[in-house]
Structures are given as structure tokens and as C-alpha cells.
C-alpha positions in Angstrom: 94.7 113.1 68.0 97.4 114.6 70.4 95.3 115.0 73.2 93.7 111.4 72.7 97.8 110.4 73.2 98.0 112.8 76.4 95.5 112.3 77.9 95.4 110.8 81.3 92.6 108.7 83.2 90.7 109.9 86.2 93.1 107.6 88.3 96.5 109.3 87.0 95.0 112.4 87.7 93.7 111.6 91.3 97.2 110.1 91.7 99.1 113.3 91.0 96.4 115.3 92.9 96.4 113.5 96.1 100.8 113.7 96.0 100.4 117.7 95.4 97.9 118.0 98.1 99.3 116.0 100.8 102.7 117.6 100.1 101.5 120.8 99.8 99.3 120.7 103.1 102.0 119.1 105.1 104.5 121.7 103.7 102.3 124.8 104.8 101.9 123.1 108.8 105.6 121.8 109.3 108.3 123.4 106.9 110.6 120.8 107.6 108.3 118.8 105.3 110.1 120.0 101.8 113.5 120.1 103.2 116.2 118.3 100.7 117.0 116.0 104.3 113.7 114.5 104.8 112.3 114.5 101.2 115.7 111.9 101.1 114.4 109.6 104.0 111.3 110.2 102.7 112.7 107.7 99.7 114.1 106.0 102.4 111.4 105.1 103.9 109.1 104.6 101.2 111.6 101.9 99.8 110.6 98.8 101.7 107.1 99.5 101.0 107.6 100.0 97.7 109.4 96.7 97.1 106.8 94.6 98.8 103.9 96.5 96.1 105.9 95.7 93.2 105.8 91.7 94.1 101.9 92.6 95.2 101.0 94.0 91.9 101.6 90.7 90.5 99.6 88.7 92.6 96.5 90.7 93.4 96.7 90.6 89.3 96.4 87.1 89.1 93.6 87.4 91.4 95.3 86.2 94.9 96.4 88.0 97.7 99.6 87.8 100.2 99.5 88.7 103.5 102.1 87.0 104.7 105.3 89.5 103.4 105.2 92.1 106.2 106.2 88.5 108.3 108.3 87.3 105.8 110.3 90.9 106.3 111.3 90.5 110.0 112.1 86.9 109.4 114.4 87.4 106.4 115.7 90.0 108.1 115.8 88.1 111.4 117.5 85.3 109.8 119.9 87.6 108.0 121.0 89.6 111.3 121.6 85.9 112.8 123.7 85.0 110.7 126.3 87.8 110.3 125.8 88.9 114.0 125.7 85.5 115.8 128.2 83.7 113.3 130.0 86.1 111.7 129.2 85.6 108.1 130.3 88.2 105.1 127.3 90.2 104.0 127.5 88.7 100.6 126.7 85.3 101.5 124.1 86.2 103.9 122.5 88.4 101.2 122.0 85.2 98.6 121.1 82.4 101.2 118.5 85.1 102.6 117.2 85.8 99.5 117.5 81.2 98.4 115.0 81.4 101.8 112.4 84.1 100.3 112.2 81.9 97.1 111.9 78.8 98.5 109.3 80.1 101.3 107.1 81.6 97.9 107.6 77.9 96.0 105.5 76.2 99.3 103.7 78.9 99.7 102.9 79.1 95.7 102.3 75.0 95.8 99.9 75.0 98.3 97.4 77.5 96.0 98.3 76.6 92.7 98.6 72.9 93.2 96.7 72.1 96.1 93.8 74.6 95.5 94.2 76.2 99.1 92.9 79.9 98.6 95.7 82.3 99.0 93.8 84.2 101.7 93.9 80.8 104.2 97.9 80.0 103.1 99.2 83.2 103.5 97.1 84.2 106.5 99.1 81.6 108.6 102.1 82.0 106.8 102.2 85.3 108.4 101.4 83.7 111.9 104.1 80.8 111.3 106.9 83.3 110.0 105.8 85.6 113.3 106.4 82.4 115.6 109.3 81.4 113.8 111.8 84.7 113.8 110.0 85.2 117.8 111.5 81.2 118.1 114.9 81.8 116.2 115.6 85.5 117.8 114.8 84.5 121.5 112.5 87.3 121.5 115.6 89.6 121.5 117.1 92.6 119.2 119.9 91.0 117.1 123.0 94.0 116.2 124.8 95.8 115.0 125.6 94.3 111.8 128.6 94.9 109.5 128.9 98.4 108.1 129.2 96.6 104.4 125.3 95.4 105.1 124.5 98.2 106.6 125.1 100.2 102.8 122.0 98.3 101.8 119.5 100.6 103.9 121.6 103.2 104.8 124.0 104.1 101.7 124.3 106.9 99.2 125.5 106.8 95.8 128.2 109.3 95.1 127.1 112.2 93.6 128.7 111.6 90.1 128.1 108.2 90.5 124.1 110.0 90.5 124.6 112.2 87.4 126.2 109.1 85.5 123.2 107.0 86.3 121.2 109.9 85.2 123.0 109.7 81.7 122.7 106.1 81.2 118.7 106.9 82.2 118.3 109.4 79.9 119.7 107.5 76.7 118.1 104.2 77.4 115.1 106.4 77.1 115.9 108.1 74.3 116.2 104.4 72.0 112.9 103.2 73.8 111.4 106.2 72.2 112.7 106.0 69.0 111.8 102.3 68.7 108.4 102.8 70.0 108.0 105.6 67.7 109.4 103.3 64.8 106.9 100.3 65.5 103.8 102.5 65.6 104.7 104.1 62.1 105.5 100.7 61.3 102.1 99.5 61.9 100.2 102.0 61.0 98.9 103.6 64.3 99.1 107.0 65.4 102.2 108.8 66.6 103.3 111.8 67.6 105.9 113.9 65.6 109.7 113.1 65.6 110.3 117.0 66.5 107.6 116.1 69.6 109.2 112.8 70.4 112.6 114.8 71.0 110.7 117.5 73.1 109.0 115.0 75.2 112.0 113.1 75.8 114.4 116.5 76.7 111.4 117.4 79.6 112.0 113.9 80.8 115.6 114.1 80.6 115.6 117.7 82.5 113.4 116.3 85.4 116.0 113.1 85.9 119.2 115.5 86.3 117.1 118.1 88.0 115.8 115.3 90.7 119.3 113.8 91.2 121.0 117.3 90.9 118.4 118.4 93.7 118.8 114.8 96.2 122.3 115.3 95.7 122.6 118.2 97.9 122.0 115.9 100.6 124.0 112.9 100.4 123.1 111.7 97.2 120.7 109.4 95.9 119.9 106.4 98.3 121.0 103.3 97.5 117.4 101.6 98.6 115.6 103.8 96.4 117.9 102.8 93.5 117.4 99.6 94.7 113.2 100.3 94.0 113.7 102.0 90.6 115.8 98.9 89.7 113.3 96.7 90.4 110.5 98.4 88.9 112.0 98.7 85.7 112.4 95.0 85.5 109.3 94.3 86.6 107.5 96.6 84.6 109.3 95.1 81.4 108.3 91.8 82.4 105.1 92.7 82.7 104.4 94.5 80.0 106.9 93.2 77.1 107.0 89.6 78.2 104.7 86.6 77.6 104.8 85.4 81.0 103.7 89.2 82.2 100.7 89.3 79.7 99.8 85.6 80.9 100.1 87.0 84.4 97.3 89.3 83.7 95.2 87.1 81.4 95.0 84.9 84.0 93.6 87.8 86.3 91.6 89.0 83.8 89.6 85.6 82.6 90.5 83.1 83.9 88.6 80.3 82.0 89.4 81.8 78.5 93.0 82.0 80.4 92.8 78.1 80.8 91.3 77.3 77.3 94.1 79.4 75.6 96.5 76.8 77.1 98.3 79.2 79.5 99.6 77.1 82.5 98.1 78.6 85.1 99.2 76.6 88.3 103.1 77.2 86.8 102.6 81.3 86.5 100.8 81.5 90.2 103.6 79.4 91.7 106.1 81.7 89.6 104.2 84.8 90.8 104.4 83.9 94.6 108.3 82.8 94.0 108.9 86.5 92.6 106.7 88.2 95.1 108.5 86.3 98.4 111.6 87.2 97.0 111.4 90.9 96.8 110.1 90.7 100.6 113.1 88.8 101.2 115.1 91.8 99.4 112.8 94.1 101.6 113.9 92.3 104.8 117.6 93.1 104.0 116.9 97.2 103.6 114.9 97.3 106.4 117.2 95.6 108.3 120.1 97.1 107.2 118.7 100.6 107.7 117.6 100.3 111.2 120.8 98.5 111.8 118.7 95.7 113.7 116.7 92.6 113.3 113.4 92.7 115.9 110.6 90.5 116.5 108.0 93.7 115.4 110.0 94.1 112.4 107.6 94.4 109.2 104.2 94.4 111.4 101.3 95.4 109.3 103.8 96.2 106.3 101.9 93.9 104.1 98.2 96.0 104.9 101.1 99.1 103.3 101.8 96.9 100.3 98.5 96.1 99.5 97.1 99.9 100.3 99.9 101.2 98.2 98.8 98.6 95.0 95.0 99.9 95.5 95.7 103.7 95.8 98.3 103.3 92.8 95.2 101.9 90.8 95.4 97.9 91.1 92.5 95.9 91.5 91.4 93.6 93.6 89.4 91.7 91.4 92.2 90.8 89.3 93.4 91.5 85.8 94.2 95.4 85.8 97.5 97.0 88.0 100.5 98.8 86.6 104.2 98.9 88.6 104.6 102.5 88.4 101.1 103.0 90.0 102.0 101.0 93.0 105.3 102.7 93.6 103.2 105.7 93.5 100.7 104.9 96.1 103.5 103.6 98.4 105.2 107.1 98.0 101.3 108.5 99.1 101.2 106.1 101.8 105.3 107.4 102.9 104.2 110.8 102.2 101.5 110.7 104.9 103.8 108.6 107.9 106.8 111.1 106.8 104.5 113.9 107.1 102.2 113.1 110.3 105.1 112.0 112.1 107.1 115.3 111.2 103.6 116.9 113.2 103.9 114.4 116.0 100.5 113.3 115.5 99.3 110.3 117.9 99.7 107.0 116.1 96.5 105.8 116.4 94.9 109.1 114.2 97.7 107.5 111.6 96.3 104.3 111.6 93.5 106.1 111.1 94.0 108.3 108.0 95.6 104.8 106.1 92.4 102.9 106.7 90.2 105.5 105.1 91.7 105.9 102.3 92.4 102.2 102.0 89.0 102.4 101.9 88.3 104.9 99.4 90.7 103.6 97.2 88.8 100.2 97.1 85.8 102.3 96.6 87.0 104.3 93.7 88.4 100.7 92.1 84.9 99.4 92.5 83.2 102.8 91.3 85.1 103.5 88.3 84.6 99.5 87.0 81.0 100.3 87.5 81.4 102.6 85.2 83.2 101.7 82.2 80.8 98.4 82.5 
């Protein structure tokens, strides 16, 4: 019975595989690989990325796709950098009209495929090529900065270090009730749980790997603020995906959807809602990036959606629609950081990188297809 509630699918245990041996082969050719420093821009850099696969989770759920956000990143950030560095707005206001402009740019792009039947592959796919023309139109082709040192605390900030631990805390207890309730309902109901004395045990390992990760990130700086920014966001997203009758629509509608349609879920509403959320979090990946590298450029955010969606397959979503968890994505973008950190550490010629991230694109697809296969 225990090891029924332990026990972990061939995907979570690939997934922690691949992370051990791409750290530990990376470690053994470049020490610098496991230093506290870049292990911290590691999480850095695998923020952006990881924003844009939380929004792609949802949609490749609901069976779409949305190759416009790497676009939608350099021109949020684009628009952003204009309008603090060219007219001297506070960061504040920039920060809410910038993000106004991802949710409005997900509504027509949402319309168009819910409302108008356009497949999401056409509407996004020149999305991307009018958001390209459009921050190469409003940026006159040139590098907009420096921006305000409040702004750039989005990309480039720390938290204090007991600022960390307190976090930590509030982390560990939150956990704690989630536990206890979870534990409750399943007695409740009947269905198997583990022990309280287990629940306890399970929860202190959990508790010591929080404080030992912030206690170990804070010999740095601290904790980033972009990373923050990701767990944030995931833990919202997860809950309204999983605890949420919008979320479980989201992925009924992936799943089937005819017997979607006949169960009276409103379809066109949740796709449109989807592509609001997922345009959005690009538009809050626009501001890090920007922020970090203290610049708005016409190549910012190339190919970052091909990340996004890599990250969403490797982390075990499919394409097909119906099946994709939040933490899984966030866990392929950290493979897909892992192995840009690591190869550029080794100075290894871009191109072999390009490389590397298409094949196992590719046998992450191939593993999604295999393993359905299977349980069919």
C-alpha cells in the first residue's frame, strides 16, 4: 500500500535522472558548473523560460499551441523599455499597462481560435511575425537603455537573506495544513493514507530541503527575485489547475473534447481564458528578461517559445492534449537551462547547442508518443 503511494512513473523518474546526469556530467568537465554563483544564474536564467511553460502547459492541454510568446517577450519588453527610457515613466505603471498589453494581445489572439475557428498553429504563427515587425517598427531597430534601477530589481534582484528563511517558514507551514487536510479528506472518504507519524516525517524531509536550498542560495546573494517570481506563479497555477473547476475543465476539454462539449463546459470561453492567462505570463516574462539584461532588443525572446514548448514536453506534457502538470514543465525548463548554463560554461559552438535541444525535443515527443502507446 505504501509503495503504491510512493511510487513514481517512468516520466518522474527519467525527469530526475536526466537533472542528475546532466549536472553531474557538466560538473565532472567544468567545476565551475556546481559553484553556489552560477547554480544562482542558473535560476536566473531558467526563469523566463519557465514562466512562458507554465502559460504553455495550459494550452497545449487544451489541445492548441502558441508560438507566438518568444515575440510577445521582446515586444512587451520593447514596449516596456520605451516607455520608462524614451518618456520617463515609474516602473510601476509601466509594469501594469505592459502587462493590460499581454492580456489584451491573448483576448484577439484567443478570439480568433475560439470564436472564429482559426487553428492556433496559423494565429499564433503570424502573431509571432506581426509582434517581430512591430517592436523592429516601434524600436527603430535600436537597443533601448538603461532603465531605472527600481525595474531593473525585476531581473536582476535578490531577496534578503532573512527575508529567504522567512519565506522558507511561511513555505514550510502552508505545507504543513495542506498535508493535514489532505490527509483528513482521504480518511474522510475512505481511501488509503499514509500514517500521521509518516505524514509528519514526510513533511520535516520537505521542510529540511526548503531551508537547506535557501540556506545554501543564500551564500550568494540570496534567493532571486525572478525565480520567486516562477515559484509564485506555479503555485497559482498549479492550484488552479488542479483544485479549480475552470482548471479540470481546462483539461477535459484536452482530454475529450466532444464529451467536453456535451457536459456543457463552454469551451470557446476557457480557450479564450487560456490564451488571456498564457499572453500574460509572456508579458510578465518580457519584464524579467528585460529587466535582467538591462535592455530592450529587436532579438529579444528569439526561439524562446520552441524553449517553452521543449520545456512542457520534456516535463511530461502532451501534445495531444489532456495530460500536463506545472511542476513538470518548470522541471524541463530547469533541464533545458541546465544544458545552455552548462554548454556555455564549456564554450561549446552554438550551433552543437542548437543541436543537443532539438534531439531531445525530439525524444521527448517520442517518449510522449511511446509511453501512450503503451498504457493504450
Amino acid at each position: 500500500m505504501i509503495s503504491n503511494r510512493f511510487k513514481l512513473d517512468l516520466r518522474a523518474y527519467s525527469m530526475i535522472t536526466a537533472i542528475i546526469v546532466i549536472w553531474t556530467l557538466f560538473a565532472i568537465l567544468d567545476p565551475n558548473f556546481l559553484t553556489i554563483r552560477n547554480l544562482s544564474n542558473l535560476l536566473v536564467q531558467m526563469s523566463v523560460t519557465s514562466i512562458l511553460a507554465i502559460g504553455m502547459v495550459l494550452i497545449i492541454v487544451t489541445g492548441n499551441i502558441d508560438l507566438s510568446v518568444g515575440s510577445l517577450v521582446g515586444l512587451t519588453g520593447g514596449i516596456a523599455a520605451i516607455l520608462q527610457v524614451w518618456y520617463g515613466w515609474h516602473t510601476i505603471p509601466v509594469i501594469l499597462l505592459t502587462l493590460l498589453i499581454g492580456a489584451m494581445i491573448g483576448f484577439i489572439q484567443g478570439w480568433w481560435i475560439a470564436y472564429r475557428a482559426v487553428p492556433a498553429f496559423i494565429v499564433t504563427l503570424g502573431g509571432m511575425l506581426i509582434f517581430r515587425g512591430v517592436l523592429t517598427g516601434i524600436t527603430k531597430s535600436q537597443t533601448i537603455a538603461p532603465l531605472d534601477e527600481s525595474f531593473k530589481l525585476i531581473g536582476q534582484g535578490y531577496l534578503i537573506p532573512i527575508f529567504g528563511y522567512f519565506i522558507a517558514a511561511l513555505a514550510s507551514i502552508l505545507i504543513l495544513l495542506i498535508m493535514i487536510k489532505r490527509r483528513k479528506n482521504r480518511i474522510r472518504y475512505a481511501f488509503t493514507s499514509t500514517s500521521q507519524s509518516m505524514t509528519y516525517l514526510i513533511w520535516f524531509l520537505i521542510c529540511i530541503s526548503i531551508f537547506a536550498f535557501v540556506f545554501f542560495i543564500n551564500q550568494y546573494q540570496g534567493v532571486p527575485i525572478p525565480f520567486m517570481a516562477v515559484i509564485f506563479l506555479a503555485c497559482i497555477f498549479t492550484f488552479i489547475a488542479k483544485k479549480t473547476v475552470f482548471g479540470r475543465q481546462v483539461y477535459a476539454i484536452g482530454g475529450n473534447p466532444e464529451a467536453a462539449f456535451l457536459s456543457g463546459i463552454p469551451i470557446k470561453k476557457r480557450i479564450l481564458t487560456v490564451f488571456i492567462l498564457g499572453n500574460t505570463l509572456a508579458a510578465i516574462a518580457g519584464l524579467i528578461l528585460t529587466a535582467r539584461v538591462n535592455a530592450a532588443t529587436v532579438s529579444a525572446g528569439t526561439m524562446y517559445e520552441l524553449d517553452a514548448i521543449a520545456a512542457c514536453v520534456i516535463g511530461g506534457t502532451s501534445l495531444m492534449g489532456g495530460v500536463g502538470t506545472i511542476t513538470g514543465a518548470i522541471i524541463g525548463a530547469l533541464v533545458m537551462a541546465s544544458l545552455d548554463n552548462g554548454m556555455s560554461l564549456m564554450n561549446i559552438d552554438s550551433f552543437w547547442q542548437l543541436i543537443v535541444k532539438g534531439s531531445i525535443l525530439i525524444l521527448a515527443v517520442w517518449f510522449d508518443i511511446y509511453s501512450q502507446r503503451k498504457t493504450a
